[in-house]
ZANULO-78168 format. One line per field, with one value per residue (C-alpha): y, z, x; residue number from 1. Coordinates in steps of 0.25 Angstrom, whole numbers. Each point is the difference from the previous one (the first is absolute). Example, Ala and Ser with C-alpha at 12.3 -4.5 7.8 and 13.67 -1.06 7.14 Angstrom:
2
y: (-18/14)
z: (31/-2)
x: (49/6)
i: (1/2)
END
This chain:
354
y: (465/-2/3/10/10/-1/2/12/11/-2/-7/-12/9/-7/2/-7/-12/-2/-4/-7/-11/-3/-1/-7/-8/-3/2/9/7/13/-1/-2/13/13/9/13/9/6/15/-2/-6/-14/4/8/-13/-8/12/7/-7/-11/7/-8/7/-9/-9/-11/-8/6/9/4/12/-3/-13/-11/-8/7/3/-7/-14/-11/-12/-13/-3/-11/-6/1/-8/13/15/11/9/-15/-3/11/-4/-14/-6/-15/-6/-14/-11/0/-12/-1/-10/-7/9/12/4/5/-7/8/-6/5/-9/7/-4/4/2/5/11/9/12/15/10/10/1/-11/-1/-16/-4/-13/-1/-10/2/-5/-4/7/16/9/4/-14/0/10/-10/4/-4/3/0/-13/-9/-13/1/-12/4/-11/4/-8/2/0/8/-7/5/-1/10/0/10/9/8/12/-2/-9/-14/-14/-3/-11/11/9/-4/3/-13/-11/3/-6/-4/7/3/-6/-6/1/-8/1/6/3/4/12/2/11/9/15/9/11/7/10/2/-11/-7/-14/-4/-10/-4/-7/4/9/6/13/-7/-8/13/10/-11/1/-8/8/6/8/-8/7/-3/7/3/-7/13/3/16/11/-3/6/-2/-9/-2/-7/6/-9/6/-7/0/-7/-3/-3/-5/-9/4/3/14/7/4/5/0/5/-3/-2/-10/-7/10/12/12/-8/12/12/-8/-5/9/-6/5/5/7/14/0/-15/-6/-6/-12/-4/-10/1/-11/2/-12/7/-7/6/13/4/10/4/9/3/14/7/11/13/-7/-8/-11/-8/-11/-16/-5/-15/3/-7/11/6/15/9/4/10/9/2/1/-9/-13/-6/-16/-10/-13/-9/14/0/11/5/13/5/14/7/8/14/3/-6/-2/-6/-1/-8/-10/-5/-5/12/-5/9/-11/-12/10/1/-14/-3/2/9/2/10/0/5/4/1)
z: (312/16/6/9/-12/-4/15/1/-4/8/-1/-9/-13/-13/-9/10/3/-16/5/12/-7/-7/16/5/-12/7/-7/10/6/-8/5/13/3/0/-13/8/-6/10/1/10/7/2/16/-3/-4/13/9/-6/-14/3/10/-2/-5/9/9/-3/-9/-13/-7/4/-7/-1/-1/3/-8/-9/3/12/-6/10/0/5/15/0/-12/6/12/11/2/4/8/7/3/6/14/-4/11/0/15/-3/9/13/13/11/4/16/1/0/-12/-14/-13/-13/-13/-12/-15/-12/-15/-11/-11/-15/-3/-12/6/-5/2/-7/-9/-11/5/4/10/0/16/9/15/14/0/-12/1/1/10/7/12/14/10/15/13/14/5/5/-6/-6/-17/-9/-15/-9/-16/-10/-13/-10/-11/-13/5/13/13/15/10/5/12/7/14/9/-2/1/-14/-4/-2/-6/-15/-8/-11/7/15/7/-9/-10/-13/-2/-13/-5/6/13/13/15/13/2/16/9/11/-3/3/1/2/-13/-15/-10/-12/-6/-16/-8/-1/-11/-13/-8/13/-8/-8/13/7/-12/-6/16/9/14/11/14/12/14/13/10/13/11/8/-13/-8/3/-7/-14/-14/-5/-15/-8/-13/-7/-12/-12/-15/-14/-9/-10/-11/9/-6/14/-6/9/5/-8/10/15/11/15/4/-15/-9/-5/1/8/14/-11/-4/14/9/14/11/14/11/3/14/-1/3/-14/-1/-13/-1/-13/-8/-12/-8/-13/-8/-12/5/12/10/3/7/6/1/7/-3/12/9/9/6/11/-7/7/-9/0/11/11/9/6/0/-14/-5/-11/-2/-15/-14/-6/2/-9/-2/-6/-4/13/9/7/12/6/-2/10/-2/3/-11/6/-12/-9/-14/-13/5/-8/2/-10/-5/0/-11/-11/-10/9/4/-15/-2/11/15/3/9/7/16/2/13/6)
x: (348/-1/-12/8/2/-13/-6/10/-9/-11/-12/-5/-3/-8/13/9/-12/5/16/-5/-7/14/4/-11/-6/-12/-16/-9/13/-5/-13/4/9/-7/4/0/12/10/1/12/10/-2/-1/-11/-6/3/-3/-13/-3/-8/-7/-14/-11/-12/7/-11/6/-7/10/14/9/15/9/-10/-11/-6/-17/1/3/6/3/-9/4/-11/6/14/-5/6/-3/11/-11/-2/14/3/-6/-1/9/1/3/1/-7/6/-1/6/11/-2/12/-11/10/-9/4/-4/-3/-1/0/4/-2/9/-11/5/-11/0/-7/-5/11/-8/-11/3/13/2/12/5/3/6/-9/-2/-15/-3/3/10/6/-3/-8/4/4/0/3/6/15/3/-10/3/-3/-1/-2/-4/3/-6/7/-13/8/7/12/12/-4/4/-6/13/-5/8/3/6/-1/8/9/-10/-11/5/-6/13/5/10/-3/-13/-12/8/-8/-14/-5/-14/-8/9/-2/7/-2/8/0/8/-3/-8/14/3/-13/-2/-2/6/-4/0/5/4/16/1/10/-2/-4/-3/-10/-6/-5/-2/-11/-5/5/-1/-10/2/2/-4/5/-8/9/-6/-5/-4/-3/-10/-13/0/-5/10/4/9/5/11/7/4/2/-6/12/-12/10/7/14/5/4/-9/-16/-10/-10/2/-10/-5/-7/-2/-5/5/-8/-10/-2/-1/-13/-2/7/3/-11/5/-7/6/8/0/13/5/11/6/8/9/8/8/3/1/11/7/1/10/-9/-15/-6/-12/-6/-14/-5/-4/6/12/1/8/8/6/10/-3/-10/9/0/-10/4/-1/12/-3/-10/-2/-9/8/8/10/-1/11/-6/-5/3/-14/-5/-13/-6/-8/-9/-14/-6/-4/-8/-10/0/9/14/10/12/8/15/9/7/-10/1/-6/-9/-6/1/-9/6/-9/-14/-7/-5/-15/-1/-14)
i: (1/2/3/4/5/6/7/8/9/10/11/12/13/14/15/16/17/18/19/20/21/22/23/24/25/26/27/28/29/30/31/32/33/34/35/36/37/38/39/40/41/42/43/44/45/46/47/48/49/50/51/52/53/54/55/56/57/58/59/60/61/62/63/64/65/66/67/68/69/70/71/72/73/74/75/76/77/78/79/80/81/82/83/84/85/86/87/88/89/90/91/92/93/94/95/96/97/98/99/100/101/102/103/104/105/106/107/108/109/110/111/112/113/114/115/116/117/118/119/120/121/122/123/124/125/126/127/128/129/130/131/132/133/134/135/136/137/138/139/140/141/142/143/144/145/146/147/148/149/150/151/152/153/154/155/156/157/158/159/160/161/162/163/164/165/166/167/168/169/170/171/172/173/174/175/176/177/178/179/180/181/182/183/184/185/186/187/188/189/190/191/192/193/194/195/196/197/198/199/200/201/202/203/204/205/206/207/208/209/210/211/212/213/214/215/216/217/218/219/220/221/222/223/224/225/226/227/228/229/230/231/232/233/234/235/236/237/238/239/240/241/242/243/244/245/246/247/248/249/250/251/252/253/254/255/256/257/258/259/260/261/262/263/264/265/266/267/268/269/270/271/272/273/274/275/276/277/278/279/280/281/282/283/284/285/286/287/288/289/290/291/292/293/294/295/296/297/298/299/300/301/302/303/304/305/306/307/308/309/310/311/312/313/314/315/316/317/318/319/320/321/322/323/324/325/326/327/328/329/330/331/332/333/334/335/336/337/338/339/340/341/342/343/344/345/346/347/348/349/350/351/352/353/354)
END
């Protein structure tokens, strides 16, 4: 039985925990998904049931770890509350031509991380997490990325954007795939200015980015945004039995369920960025949803004017924008997949605005 029947009434129920182990073979699974039974429709769970009970990390009603377990973000060596502002600039100089070089040096580093509690993922990452690390810079500088291939298996470092043939980090063109135990120098100008990611190209491509292969890459524009609290969310999935038949698992920034127990802290009336990347694979379209209130939406972030005003934003795999709002009013508000099942089974947080 998929877990797409099973997810169809609503939320996670004790009864259906029972089929889900014969989906998701996994010791700790049970453990790690509340048993809360579903009184309603399973949009009832992604718009009101797992409203928190304390937003302190303690204890939770609804779809998420059950008595506030959570997984050890020491252990896994990065913390999603962490990556959201956690923007990595590089080391830059500055040629006699006055022009600024970037540099950045990436590992590819085979991690088995905590998914959930007791829940162990086998993962393929840049420098060790998942989503790899935020790289930003300015429109026009000069970018040289050096990828040292420290996994047991072939990666290359495939970024969106404009960039000669030779760097563009696909098999049989440039450096081409690199071994473990290789490394490159992956160099191309910062253009266009806006939102884009990185990910690995190698075949099976699927497998490459489910087992989390990818980051955001900024390219500020030179005269640059208003000042804003700026977050990164990326969206992506856990195909925990590794079958390539689908997720299990659903998440932003690494962990599922992560901002109902640590929900993302904004100042009311302060000008809010979000920029939003969906790499999940197996799955055609996400989404991305926030509670009481809109926001003004860039596709791709490569213009500078808005051109949507909305709740909600619809995202096919590598689609990226920038979500920019001010919260009127304080307290719990939440954000989520507005897909009801990703939303049980992880993509899903809440905002505290103070």
């Amino acid at each position: 039985m998929s877990r797409r029947r099973l997810l169809a009434g609503g939320v996670i129920a004790a009864p259906t925990l029972a089929l889900l182990h014969e989906t998701i073979p996994h010791a700790g699974l049970h453990a790690a998904l509340g048993e809360e039974s579903g009184s309603g429709a399973g949009s009832h769970a992604a718009h009101g049931g797992g409203v928190p009970s304390h937003l302190d990390g303690s204890g939770t009603a609804g779809p998420t770890f059950r008595g506030g377990a959570a997984v050890d973000h020491r252990a896994n060596g990065f913390d999603p509350t962490e990556i959201l502002r956690d923007f990595d600039h590089g080391r830059t100089r500055r040629l006699a031509s006055g022009r600024v070089v970037r540099e950045w040096e990436l590992h590819g580093v085979d991690r088995e991380i905590e998914v959930a509690p007791g829940v162990r993922f086998a993962a393929w990452t840049y420098n060790g997490r998942v989503p790899g690390p935020t790289l930003r810079c300015r429109e026009g500088e000069l970018l040289r990325v050096r990828f040292v291939n420290g996994s047991e298996h072939p990666h290359t470092m495939h970024f969106h954007g404009l960039h000669p043939s030779a760097m563009d980090g696909v098999p049989g063109v440039g450096a081409g795939i690199i071994e473990p135990g290789g490394s490159t120098v992956y160099e191309f100008e910062a253009e266009p200015f806006g939102l884009h990611l990185y990910h690995c190209h190698v075949a099976p491509l699927a497998e490459h980015i489910a087992r989390g292969l990818y980051g955001a890459f900024i390219v500020d524009p030179k005269r640059g945004r208003p000042a804003a609290d700026e977050l990164v969310m990326v969206q992506h999935g856990y195909n925990t039995t590794f079958d390539g038949a689908g997720n299990q698992l659903y998440a932003v920034n690494g962990i599922p369920f992560h901002y109902m127990h640590e929900p993302v802290r904004v100042r009311r009336d302060e000008l809010v960025r979000i920029y939003l990347v969906n790499v999940l694979e197996y799955d055609p379209v996400n989404s991305f949803h926030v509670h009481g209130n809109f926001f003004e939406y860039f596709p791709t972030g490569t213009r500078l004017e808005p051109t949507e005003f909305s709740d909600t934003v619809i995202q096919g795999q590598a689609q990226r924008g920038i979500c920019e709002l001010r919260f009127p009013h304080p307290g719990p508000f939440m954000f989520h997949a507005h897909k009801t099942e990703f939303a049980e089974l992880g993509w899903m947080g809440f905002f505290e605005v103070g």
